[in-house]
C-alpha positions in Angstrom: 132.0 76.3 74.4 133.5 78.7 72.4 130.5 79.7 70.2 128.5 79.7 73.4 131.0 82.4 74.9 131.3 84.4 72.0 127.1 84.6 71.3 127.4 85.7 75.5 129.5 88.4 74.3 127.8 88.8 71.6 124.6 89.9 73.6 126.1 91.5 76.5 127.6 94.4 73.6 124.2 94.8 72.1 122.4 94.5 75.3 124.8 97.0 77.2 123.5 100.2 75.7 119.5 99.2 76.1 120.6 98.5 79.7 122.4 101.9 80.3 119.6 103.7 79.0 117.2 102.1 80.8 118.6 103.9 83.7 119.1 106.9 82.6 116.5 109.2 84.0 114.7 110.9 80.9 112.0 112.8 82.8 113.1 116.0 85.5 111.6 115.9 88.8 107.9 118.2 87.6 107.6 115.3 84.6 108.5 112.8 87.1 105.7 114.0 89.4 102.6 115.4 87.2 103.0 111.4 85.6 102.1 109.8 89.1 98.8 110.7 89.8 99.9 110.7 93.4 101.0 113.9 93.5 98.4 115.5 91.2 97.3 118.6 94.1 101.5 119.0 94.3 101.6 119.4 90.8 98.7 121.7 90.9 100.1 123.8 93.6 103.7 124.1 91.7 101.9 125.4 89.2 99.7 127.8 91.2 102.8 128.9 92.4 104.7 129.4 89.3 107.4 126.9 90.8 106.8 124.4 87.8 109.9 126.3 85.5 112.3 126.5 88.2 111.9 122.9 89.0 112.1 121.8 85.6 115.2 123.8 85.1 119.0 122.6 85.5 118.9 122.2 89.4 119.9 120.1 91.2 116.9 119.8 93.8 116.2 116.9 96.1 112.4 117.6 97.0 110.6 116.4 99.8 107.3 115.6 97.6 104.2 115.5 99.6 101.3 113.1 98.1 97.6 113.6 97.8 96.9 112.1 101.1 99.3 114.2 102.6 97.7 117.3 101.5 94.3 115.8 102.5 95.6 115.6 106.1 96.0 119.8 105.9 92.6 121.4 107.3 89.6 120.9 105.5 89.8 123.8 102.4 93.5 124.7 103.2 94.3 123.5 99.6 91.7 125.5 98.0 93.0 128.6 99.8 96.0 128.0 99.3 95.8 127.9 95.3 94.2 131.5 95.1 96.1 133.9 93.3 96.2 136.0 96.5 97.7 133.5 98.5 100.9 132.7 96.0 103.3 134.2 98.2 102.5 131.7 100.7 102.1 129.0 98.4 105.7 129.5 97.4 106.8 129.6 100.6 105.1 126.2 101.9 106.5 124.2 98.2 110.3 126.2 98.7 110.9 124.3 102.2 110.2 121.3 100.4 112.9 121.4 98.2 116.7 121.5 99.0 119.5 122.7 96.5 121.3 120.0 94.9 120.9 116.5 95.0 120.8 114.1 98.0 119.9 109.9 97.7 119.1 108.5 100.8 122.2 106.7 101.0 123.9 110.5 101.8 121.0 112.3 104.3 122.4 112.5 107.5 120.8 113.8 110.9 120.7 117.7 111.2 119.6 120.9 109.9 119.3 121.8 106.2 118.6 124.7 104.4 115.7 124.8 102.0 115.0 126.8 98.8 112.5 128.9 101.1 115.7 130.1 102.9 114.8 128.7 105.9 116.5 125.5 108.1 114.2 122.3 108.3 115.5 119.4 110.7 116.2 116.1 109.4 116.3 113.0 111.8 117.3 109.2 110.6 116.2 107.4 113.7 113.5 105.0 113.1 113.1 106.0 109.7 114.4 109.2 108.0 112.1 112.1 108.8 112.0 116.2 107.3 110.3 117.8 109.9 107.0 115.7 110.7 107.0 114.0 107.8 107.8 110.4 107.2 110.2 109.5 104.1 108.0 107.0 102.9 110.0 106.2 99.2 113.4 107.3 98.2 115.3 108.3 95.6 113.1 108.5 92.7 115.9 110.2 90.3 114.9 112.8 87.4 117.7 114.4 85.0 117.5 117.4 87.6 117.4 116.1 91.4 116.1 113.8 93.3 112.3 112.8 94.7 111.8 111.8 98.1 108.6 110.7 98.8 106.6 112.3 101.9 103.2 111.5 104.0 103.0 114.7 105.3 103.3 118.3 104.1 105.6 120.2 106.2 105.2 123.9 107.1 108.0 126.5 107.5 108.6 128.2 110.8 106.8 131.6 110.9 108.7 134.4 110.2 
């Protein structure tokens, strides 16, 4: 019995630091997202935009990250406009009310208005299902050395100004 318990102990000390760094992130949220080919036009867009720095920097950011079939629901060549050089302002704009300073698991959201990187407020409701705007949280809390992913089916547009 002994030996048994001291082998358990044994593994659980050589096992504990594989464990802990298994669940570590490694990756920010831009390394998180341009390896999912999921969000491949998002990742294209954040770099149109000349977002892809800022989001790999410090943070914290909890974004709201649209997928491909989100952005295929937009208007039939609203993508294509939107990653011309002339339309970066804009660009920025859309991908900014996405993202929210510092970092919030679902366990935290709660019902209300937020403020987004872009400056302006975008509601967030948790009946049903937790929603930004329009758009459905689909998959939560996919966690990068620099914020938090939160997984939309929808891309959301900020208010006009």
């Amino acid at each position: 019995m002994k030996l048994l318990s001291t082998t358990l102990f044994a593994l659980s000390v050589i096992l504990s630091p594989v464990a802990a760094r298994a669940e570590a992130p490694t990756k920010n949220v831009v390394e998180i997202a341009a390896g999912n080919k999921d969000f491949s036009t998002l990742v294209a867009a954040v770099k149109a935009a000349g977002l892809a720095e800022t989001l790999s920097s410090k943070g914290p950011f909890t974004i709201f990250a649209p997928t491909n079939e989100a952005f295929a629901k937009l208007p039939a060549g609203t993508v294509e406009d939107l990653l011309k050089p002339e339309n970066k302002a804009k660009l920025t704009a859309i991908l900014t009310y996405h993202v929210v300073a510092g970092k919030v698991m679902a366990a935290d959201v709660k019902a209300g208005k937020v403020k987004t990187v872009n400056g302006a407020e975008a509601t967030i409701a948790t009946e049903g299902g937790v929603t930004n705007e329009k758009a459905k949280v689909v998959k939560t809390d996919i966690v990068g050395t620099n914020g938090v992913i939160h997984v939309i089916d929808t891309v959301i547009l900020p208010p006009a100004k």
